[in-house]
C-alpha positions as CSV (number, residue, x, y, z in Angstrom):
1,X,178.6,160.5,-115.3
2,X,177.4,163.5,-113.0
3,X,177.5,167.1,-113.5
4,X,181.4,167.5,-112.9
5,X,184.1,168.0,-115.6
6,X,184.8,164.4,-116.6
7,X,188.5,163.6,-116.6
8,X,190.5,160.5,-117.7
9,X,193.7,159.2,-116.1
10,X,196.3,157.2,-118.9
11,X,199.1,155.2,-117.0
12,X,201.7,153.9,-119.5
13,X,204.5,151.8,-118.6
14,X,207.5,152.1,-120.3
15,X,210.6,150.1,-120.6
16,X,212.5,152.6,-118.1
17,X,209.5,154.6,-116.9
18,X,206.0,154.6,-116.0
19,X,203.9,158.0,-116.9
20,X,200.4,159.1,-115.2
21,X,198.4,161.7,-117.2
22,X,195.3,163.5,-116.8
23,X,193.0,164.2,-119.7
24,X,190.2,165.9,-120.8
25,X,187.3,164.8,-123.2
26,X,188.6,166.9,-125.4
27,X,192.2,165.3,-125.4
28,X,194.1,168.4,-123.3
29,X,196.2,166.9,-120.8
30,X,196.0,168.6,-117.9
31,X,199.0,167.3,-115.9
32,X,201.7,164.1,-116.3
33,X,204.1,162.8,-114.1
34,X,206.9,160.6,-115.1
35,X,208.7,158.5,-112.7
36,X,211.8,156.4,-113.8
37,X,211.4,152.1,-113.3
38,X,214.1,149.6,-111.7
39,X,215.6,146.9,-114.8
40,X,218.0,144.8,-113.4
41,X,221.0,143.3,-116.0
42,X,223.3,140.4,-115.5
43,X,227.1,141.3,-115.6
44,X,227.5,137.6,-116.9
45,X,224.7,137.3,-119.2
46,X,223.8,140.2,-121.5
47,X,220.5,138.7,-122.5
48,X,219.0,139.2,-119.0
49,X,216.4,142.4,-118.4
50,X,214.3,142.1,-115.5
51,X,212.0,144.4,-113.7
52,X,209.6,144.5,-110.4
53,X,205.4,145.2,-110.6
54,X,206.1,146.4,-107.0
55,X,208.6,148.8,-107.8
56,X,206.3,149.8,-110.7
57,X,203.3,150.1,-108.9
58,X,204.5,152.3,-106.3
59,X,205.9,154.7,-109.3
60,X,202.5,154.6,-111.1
61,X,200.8,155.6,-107.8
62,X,203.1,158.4,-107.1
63,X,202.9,159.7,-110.3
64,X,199.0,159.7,-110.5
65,X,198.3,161.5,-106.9
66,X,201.3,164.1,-108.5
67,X,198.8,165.0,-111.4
68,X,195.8,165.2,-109.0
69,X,197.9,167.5,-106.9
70,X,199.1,169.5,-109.8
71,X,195.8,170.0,-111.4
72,X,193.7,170.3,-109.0
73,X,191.2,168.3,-110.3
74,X,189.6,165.8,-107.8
75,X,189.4,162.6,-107.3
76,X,185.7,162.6,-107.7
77,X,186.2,163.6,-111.5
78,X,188.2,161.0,-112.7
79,X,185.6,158.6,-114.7
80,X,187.9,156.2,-116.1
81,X,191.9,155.1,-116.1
82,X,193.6,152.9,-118.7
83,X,196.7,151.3,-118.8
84,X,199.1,150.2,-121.8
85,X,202.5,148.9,-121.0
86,X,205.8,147.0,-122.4
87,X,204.9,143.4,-124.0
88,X,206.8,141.9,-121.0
89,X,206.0,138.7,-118.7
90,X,205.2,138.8,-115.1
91,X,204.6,136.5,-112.7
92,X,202.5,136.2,-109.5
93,X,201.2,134.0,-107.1
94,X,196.9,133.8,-106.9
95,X,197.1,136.4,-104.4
96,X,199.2,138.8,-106.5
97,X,202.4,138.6,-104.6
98,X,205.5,138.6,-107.2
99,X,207.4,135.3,-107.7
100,X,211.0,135.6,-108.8
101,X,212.1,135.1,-112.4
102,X,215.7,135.0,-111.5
103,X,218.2,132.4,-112.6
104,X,219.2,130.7,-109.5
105,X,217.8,129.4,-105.9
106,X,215.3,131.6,-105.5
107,X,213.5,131.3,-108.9
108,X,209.5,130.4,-108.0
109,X,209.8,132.0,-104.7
110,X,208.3,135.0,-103.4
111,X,210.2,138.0,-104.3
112,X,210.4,141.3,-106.6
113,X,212.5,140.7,-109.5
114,X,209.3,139.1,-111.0
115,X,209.2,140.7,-114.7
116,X,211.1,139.5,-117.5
117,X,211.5,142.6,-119.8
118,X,210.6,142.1,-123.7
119,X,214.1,142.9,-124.3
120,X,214.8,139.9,-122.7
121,X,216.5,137.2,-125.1
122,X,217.1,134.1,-122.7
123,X,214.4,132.1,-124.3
124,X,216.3,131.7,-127.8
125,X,216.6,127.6,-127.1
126,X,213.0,127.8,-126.4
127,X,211.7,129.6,-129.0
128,X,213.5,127.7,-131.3
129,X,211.9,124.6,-129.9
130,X,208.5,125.9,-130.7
131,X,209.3,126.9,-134.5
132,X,209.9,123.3,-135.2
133,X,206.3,122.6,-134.0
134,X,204.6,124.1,-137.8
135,X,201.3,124.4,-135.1
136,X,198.8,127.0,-136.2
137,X,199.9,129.0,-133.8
138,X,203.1,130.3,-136.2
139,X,200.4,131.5,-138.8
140,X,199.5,134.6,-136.8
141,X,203.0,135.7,-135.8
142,X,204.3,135.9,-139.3
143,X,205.6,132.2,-139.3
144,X,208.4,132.1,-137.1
145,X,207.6,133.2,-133.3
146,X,210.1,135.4,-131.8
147,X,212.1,134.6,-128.3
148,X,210.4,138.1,-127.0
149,X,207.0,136.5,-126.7
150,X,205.5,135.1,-123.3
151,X,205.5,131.5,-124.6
152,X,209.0,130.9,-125.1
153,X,210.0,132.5,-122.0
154,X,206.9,131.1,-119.8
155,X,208.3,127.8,-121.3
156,X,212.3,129.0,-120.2
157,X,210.6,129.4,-116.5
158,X,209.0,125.9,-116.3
159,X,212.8,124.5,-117.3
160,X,214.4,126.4,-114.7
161,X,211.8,126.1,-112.0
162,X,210.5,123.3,-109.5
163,X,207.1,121.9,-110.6
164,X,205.3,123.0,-107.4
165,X,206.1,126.4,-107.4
166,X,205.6,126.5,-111.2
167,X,202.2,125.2,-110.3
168,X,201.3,128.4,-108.3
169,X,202.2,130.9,-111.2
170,X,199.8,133.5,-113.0
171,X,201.4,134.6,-116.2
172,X,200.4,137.9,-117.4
173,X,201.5,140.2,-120.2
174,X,202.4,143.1,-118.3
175,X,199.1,145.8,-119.3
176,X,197.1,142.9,-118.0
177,X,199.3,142.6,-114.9
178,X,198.1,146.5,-113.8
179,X,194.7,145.5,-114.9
180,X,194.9,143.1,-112.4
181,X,196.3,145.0,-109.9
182,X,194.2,148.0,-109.9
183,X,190.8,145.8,-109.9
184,X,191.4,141.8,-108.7
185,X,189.7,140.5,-111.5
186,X,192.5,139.1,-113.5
187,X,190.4,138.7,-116.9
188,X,193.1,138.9,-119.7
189,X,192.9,141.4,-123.0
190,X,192.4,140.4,-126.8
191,X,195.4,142.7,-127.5
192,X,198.0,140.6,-124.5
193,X,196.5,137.3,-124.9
194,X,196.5,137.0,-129.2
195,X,199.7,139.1,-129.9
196,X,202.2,137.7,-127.0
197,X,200.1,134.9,-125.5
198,X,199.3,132.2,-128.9
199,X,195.7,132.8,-128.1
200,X,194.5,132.5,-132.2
201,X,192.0,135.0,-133.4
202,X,188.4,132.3,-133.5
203,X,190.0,129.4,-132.5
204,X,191.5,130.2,-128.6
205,X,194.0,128.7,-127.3
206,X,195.2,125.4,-128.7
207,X,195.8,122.2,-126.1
208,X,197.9,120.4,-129.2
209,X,200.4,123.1,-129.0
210,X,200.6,123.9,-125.3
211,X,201.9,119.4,-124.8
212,X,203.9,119.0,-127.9
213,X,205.9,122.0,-126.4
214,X,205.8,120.8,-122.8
215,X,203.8,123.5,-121.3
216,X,200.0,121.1,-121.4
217,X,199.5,121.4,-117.6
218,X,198.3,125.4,-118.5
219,X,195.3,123.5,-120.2
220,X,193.7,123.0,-116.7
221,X,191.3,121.1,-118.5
222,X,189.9,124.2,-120.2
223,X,190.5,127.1,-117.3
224,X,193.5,128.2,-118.1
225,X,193.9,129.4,-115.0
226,X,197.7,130.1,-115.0
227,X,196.8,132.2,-118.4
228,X,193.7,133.9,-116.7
229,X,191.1,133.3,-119.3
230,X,188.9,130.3,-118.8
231,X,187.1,129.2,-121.6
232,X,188.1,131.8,-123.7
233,X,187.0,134.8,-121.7
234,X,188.9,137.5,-123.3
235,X,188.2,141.4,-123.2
236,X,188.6,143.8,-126.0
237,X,190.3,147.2,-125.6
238,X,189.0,149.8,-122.8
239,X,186.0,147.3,-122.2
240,X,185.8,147.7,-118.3
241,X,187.7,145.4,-116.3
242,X,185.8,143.9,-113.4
243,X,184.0,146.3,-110.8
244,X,186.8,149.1,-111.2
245,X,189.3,149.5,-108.8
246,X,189.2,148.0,-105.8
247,X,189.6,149.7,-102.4
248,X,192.8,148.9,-102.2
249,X,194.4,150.6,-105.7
250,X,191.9,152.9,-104.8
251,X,193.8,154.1,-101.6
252,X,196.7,153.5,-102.9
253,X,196.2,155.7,-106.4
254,X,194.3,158.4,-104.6
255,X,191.5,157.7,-106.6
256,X,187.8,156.6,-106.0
257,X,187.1,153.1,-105.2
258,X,185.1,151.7,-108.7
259,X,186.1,154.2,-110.9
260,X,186.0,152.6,-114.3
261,X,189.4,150.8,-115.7
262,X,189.5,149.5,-119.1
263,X,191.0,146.5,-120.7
264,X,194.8,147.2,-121.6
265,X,196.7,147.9,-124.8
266,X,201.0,146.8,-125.2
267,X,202.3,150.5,-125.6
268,X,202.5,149.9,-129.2
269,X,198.9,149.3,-129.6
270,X,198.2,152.3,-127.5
271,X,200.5,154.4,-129.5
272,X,198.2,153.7,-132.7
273,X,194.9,154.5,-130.5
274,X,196.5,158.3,-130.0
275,X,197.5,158.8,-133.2
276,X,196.1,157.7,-135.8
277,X,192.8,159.5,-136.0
278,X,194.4,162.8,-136.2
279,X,193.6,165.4,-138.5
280,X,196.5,167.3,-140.1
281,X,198.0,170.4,-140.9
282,X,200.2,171.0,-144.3
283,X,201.4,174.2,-145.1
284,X,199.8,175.5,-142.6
285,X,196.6,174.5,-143.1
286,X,194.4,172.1,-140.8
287,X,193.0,169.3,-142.2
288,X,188.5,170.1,-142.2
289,X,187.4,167.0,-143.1
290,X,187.3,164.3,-139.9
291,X,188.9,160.9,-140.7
292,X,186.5,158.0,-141.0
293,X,187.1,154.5,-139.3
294,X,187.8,152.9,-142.8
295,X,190.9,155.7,-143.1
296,X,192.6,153.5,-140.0
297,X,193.4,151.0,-143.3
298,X,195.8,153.2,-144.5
299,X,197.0,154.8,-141.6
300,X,200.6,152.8,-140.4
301,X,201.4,153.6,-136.4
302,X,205.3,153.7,-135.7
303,X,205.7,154.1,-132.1
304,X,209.4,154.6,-132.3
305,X,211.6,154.5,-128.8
306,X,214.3,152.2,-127.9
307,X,212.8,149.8,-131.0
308,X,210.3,150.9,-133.0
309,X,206.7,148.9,-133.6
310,X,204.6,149.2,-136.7
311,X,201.1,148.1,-136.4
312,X,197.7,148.5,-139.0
313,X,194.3,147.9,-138.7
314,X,192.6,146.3,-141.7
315,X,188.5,144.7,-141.9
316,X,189.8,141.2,-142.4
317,X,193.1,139.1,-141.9
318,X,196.1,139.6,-143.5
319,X,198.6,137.5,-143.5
320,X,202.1,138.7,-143.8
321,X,205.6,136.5,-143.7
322,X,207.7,138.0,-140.8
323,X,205.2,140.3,-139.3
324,X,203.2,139.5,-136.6
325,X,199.6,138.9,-136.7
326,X,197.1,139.3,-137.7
327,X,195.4,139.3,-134.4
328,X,191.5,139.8,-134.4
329,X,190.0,141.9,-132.3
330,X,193.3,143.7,-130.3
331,X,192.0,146.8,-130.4
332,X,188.7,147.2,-132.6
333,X,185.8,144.4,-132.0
334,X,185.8,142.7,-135.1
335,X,189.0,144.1,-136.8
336,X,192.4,142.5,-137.3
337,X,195.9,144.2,-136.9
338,X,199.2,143.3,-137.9
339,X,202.4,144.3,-135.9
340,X,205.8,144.8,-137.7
341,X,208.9,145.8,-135.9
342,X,212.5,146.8,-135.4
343,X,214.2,145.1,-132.2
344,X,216.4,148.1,-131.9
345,X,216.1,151.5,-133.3
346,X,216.5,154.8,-130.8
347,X,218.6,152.1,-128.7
348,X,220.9,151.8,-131.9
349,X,221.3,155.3,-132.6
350,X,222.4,156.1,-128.9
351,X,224.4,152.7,-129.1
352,X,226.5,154.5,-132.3
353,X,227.2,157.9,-130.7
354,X,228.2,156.7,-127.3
355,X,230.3,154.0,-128.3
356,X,232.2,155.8,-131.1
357,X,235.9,157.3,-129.9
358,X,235.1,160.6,-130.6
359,X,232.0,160.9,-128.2
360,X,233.5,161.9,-125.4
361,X,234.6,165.4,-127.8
362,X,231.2,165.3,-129.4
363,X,230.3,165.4,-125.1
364,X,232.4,168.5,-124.5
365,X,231.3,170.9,-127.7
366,X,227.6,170.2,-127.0
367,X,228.2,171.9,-123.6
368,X,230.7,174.2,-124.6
369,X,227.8,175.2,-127.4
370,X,224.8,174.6,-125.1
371,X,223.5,172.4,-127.6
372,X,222.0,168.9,-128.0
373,X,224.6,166.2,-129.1
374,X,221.9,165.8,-132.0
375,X,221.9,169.0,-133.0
376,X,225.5,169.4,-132.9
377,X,226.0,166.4,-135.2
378,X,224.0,168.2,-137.7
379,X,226.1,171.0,-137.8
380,X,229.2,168.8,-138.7
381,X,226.9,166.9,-141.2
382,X,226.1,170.4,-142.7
383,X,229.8,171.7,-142.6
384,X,231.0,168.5,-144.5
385,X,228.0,168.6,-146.9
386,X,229.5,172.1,-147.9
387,X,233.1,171.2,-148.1
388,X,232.2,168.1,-150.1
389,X,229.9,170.2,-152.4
390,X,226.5,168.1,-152.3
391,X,223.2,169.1,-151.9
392,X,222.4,166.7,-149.4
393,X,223.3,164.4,-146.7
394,X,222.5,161.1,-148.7
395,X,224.9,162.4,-151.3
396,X,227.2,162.8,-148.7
397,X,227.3,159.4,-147.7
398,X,226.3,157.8,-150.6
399,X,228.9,155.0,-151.2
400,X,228.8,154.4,-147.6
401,X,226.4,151.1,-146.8
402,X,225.3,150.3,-143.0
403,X,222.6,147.4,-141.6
404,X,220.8,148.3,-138.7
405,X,220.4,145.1,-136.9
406,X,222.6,144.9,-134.1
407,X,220.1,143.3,-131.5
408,X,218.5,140.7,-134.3
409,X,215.3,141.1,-137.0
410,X,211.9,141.8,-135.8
411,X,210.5,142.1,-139.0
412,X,210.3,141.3,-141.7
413,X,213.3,138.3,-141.7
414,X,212.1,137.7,-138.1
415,X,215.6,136.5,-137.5
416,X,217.4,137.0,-134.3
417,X,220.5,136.6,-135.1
418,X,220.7,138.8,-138.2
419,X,223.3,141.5,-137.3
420,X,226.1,143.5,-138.5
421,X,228.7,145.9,-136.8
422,X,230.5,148.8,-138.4
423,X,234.1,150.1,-138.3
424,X,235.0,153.0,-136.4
425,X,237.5,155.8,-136.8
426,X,238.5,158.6,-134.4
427,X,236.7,161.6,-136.0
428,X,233.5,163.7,-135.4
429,X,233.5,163.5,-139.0
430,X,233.5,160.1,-139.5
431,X,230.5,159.8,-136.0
432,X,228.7,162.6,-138.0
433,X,228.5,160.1,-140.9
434,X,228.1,156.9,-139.0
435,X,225.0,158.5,-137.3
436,X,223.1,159.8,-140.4
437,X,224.1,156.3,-142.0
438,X,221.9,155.3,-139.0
439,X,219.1,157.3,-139.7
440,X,219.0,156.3,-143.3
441,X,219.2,152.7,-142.3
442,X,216.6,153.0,-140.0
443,X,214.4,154.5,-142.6
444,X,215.5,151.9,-145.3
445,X,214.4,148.8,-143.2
446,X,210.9,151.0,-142.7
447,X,210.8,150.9,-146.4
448,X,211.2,146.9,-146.1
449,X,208.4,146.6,-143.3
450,X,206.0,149.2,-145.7
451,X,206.7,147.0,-148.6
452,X,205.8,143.7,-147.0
453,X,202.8,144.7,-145.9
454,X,201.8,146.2,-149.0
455,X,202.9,143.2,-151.1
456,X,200.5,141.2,-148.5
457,X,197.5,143.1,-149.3
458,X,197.5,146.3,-146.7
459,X,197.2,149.9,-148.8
460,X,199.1,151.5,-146.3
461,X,199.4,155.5,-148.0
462,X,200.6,157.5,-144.6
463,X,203.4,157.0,-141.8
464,X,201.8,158.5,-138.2
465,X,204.9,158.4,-136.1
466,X,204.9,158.9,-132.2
467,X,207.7,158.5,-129.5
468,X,211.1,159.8,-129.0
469,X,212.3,159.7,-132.8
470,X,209.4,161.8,-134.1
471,X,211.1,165.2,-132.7
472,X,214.2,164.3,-135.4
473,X,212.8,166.2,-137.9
474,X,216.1,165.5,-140.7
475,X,215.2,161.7,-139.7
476,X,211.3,162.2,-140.2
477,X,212.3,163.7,-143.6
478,X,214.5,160.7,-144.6
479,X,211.4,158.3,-143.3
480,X,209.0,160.3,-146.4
481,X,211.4,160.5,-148.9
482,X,212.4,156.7,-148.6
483,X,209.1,155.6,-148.5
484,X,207.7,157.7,-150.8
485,X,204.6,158.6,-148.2
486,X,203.9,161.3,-146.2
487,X,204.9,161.3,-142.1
488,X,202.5,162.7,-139.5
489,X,204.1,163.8,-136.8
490,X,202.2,164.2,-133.2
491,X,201.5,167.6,-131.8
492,X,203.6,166.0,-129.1
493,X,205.8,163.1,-129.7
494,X,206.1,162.3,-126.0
495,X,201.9,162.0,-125.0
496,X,200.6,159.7,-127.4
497,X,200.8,156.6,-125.8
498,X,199.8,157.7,-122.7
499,X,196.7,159.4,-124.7
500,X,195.7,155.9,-126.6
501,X,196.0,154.7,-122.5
502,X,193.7,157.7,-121.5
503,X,191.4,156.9,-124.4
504,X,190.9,153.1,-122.6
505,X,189.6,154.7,-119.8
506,X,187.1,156.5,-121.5
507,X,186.0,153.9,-123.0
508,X,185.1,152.3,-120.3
509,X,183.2,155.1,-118.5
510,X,181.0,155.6,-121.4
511,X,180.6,151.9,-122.0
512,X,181.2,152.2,-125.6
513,X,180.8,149.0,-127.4
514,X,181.2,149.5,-130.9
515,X,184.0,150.3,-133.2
516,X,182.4,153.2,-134.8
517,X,181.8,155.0,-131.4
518,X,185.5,154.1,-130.1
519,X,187.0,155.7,-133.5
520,X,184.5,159.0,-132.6
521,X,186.6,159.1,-129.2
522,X,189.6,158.8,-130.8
523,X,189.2,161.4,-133.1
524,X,187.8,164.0,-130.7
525,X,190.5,163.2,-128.3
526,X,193.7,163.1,-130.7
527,X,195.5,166.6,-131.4
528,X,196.1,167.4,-134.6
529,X,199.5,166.6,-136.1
530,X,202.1,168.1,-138.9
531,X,202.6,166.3,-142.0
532,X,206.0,165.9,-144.2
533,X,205.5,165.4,-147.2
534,X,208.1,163.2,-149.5
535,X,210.7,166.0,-150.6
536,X,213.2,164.6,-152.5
537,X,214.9,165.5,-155.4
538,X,215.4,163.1,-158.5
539,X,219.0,162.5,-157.7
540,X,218.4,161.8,-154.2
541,X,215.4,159.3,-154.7
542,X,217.5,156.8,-157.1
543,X,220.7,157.1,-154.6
544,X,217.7,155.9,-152.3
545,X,215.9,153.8,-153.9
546,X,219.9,152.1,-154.7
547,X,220.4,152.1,-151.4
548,X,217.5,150.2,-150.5
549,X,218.2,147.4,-153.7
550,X,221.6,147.1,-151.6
551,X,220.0,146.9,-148.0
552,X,218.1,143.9,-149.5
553,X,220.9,142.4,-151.1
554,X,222.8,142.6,-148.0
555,X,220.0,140.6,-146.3
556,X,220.4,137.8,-149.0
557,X,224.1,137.8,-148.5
558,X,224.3,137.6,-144.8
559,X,221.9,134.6,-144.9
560,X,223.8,133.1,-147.6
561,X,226.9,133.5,-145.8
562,X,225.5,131.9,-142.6
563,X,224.1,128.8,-144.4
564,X,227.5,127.9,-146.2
565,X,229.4,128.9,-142.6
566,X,226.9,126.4,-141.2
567,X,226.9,123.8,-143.5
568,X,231.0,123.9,-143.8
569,X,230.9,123.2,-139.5
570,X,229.0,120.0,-139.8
């Protein structure tokens, strides 16, 4: 790779951002840049998130030139750029220019609203559709195929749109979008195409399932044109995409034309590439020994933002009711993953606070105290704690029973319509509660996702958290002592996704192949973390582990409940 100081660019697209950083071999980032993203809402339709790959684009080349600039570093020494990002569909014409996903008149036609956000729930009708089928294709997404998948909304799109201009549409999980983008060879990922697309693991796509749904003109007698993959041509993770980037994302990056870019990870999947081959320190103490590739077994990713996605590595297939997968080859030739998941997790906990009536108070004493609204809601927790004389928040709250699923069940009901919504009084007191109820909520339905998988065959023994939830260090605490494993936090909780996107890049510079040599890059690469051990007392593990008997209860109720509502309307 020449006698310069190799450096690696990770671009990851988030659902309100896109980040650009600069790495070192040794895993030091040298420089990020963040630049917020355009999502469009409907005032009449609250399902509706959209987004732009132009207005994207431009942020992810601002951002990269701003790290360049920052660090100094040239162009010249950039070997290799990866990109992970949301599990959202867009849409382009063969020439890459953005076709409209809006409801309406313009829908087919050139223009920039052209991403439908994962978040995005108009397909319910659709997916619903496609559940009655019993194809094959249900096996790998935990039996029942959620409405935030590409199919169902690829199949909303051909309802809503005329048949020629349906005709000229390229549907692209969104990492393989800026694959595309950066290098014209629009060659699709294992990771896109098997965990959002129904491409099964050995057996491609499946013509049977593509016409009994309505969508057989994608066939293309075998090309799959509209898909991208033609006879099944697939890449694995960080394998290198085409000739590199063309002149044009070259220009428009700052970069060098056919630098190395490798094949994409969903920001989930890249969020388990940049963490979990760290090494650890407990009680101050690193870790010596270097974790092998058979250690990734027991090693559970939670990249935890707005929702929160679990995903697991294991030699062969397991399958596991309400969890998606598993999906061969997505990140590791040769190794399956399941992905479990919560629709709404950091987007539920800033969903409580703000909407409670005493916000706008819990508002004015952070600033009055120069504190985070977090922390401030700690100190309330800790004032009643001591006026109620308990040892700990889950005694505090302990005949106090909340269910977290406000935007649906990801997994493991894999029900989107499984919600509840709590009361609300007036008080700080009462926020203070409702938001570690939250918390412990949160951290019960991890227990559920843990337990399924377990119960399936997985031997998950370790939690390796990332994102935005990892710096709540009371919350990180209920997550061990709930699931009775140990939590490994990032050394920071911000950088690893955009470190698993960096990795990509590396991969593809080198040309690594194997799984071996990809798990040698992640481990030299990944900073070591901090873990929490479980911590609880006696007392505090059976109010938990009643808790959780009651969180599954309520499940069974609420589904109860809607079957006897349901059969009492026909």
């Amino acid at each position: 790779m020449g006698s310069e100081t190799p450096y690696f660019i990770g671009i990851d697209v988030g659902t309100g951002s896109a980040r650009a950083s600069l790495v070192a071999q040794n895993g030091e980032i040298k420089a990020s840049s963040t630049k917020d993203t355009i999502t469009w809402r409907d005032q009449h339709d609250h399902r509706i998130f959209e987004q732009s790959t132009n207005n994207i684009w431009e942020q992810i080349c601002t951002a990269v030139k701003e790290v360049l600039k920052e660090s100094n570093v040239p162009a010249t020494a950039v070997k290799g750029l990866g990109f992970d990002a949301t599990c959202s569909l867009a849409v382009s014409d063969f020439d890459a220019n953005p076709i409209t996903v809006t409801k309406g008149n313009g829908i087919g036609k050139n223009g920039d609203r052209n991403i439908i956000l994962w978040a995005d729930h108009r397909a319910e009708k659709e997916a619903e559709l496609i559940n009655s089928t019993g194809s094959i294709v249900l096996n790998y997404v935990g039996g029942t195929m959620s409405l935030e998948m590409e199919v169902p909304k690829i199949l909303w799109l051909k309802k809503h749109m005329d048949p020629a201009l349906f005709a000229r549409c390229q549907f692209f999980d969104l990492p393989d979008f800026f694959t595309y983008k950066a290098t014209g060879d629009s060659t699709r990922s294992y990771c896109s195409t098997t965990c959002k697309c129904s491409f099964v693991p050995d057996k491609g796509w499946q013509p049977d399932f593509f016409k009994s749904i309505g969508l057989g003109e994608l066939i293309d007698d075998g090309n799959w044109k509209q898909m991208g993959t033609a006879h099944g041509k697939v890449q694995t993770a960080g394998s290198p995409v085409g000739q590199g980037l063309s002149r044009q994302a070259a220009e428009e990056l700052g970069l060098v034309e056919g630098t190395a870019v490798g094949s994409g990870l969903i920001d989930a999947y890249a969020g388990w590439m940049g963490t979990v081959a760290a090494r650890y320190t407990e009680n101050g103490q690193l870790s010596t020994i270097l974790p092998s590739l058979d250690q990734s077994r027991h090693r559970l990713a939670a990249v935890a933002g707005t929702s929160t996605c679990h995903i697991v590595q294991s030699r062969e297939g397991v399958f596991v009711k309400g969890v998606w997968g598993p999906y061969k080859d997505a990140a590791f030739p040769g190794w399956w993953m399941n992905e479990g998941g919560q629709s709404s997790t950091g987007q539920l906990i800033d969903f409580i606070i703000t909407t409670h009536t005493a916000y706008p108070e819990l508002k004015e004493r952070a600033k009055q105290e120069g504190k985070a609204i977090h922390i401030i809601l700690l100190d309330v927790l800790e004032k009643l704690r001591h006026e109620n004389q308990v040892d700990t928040y889950t005694e505090l709250t302990k005949h106090i029973h909340f269910y977290p699923d406000f935007h649906g069940n990801r997994s493991p009901i894999a029900d989107s319509s499984n919600e509840r919504l709590p009361s609300s009084e007036s008080s700080i007191a009462d926020l203070a509660r409702k938001y570690y109820l939250t918390l412990e909520a949160i951290a019960l339905q991890t227990r559920h996702i843990v337990e399924a998988l377990n119960t399936a065959g997985h031997d998950i023994t370790s939690l390796y958290m990332s994102g935005g939830q990892a710096k709540n260090v009371v919350m990180m605490q209920l997550f061990a002592d709930t699931c009775d494993i140990p939590v490994i936090l990032p050394k920071s909780h911000s950088e690893a996704v955009v470190l698993g996107a960096a990795m990509l890049g590396r991969i593809a510079a080198e040309g690594v192949k194997v799984g071996e040599d990809m798990w040698k890059i992640m481990v030299e690469m990944t900073p070591a973390g901090t873990l929490v051990a479980p911590g609880a007392s006696s007392k505090v593990k059976k109010l938990l582990d009643a808790k959780y008997k009651i969180f599954r209860e309520t499940i069974d109720i609420q589904k109860r409940w809607r079957q006897e509502i349901e059969e009492a309307s026909r």
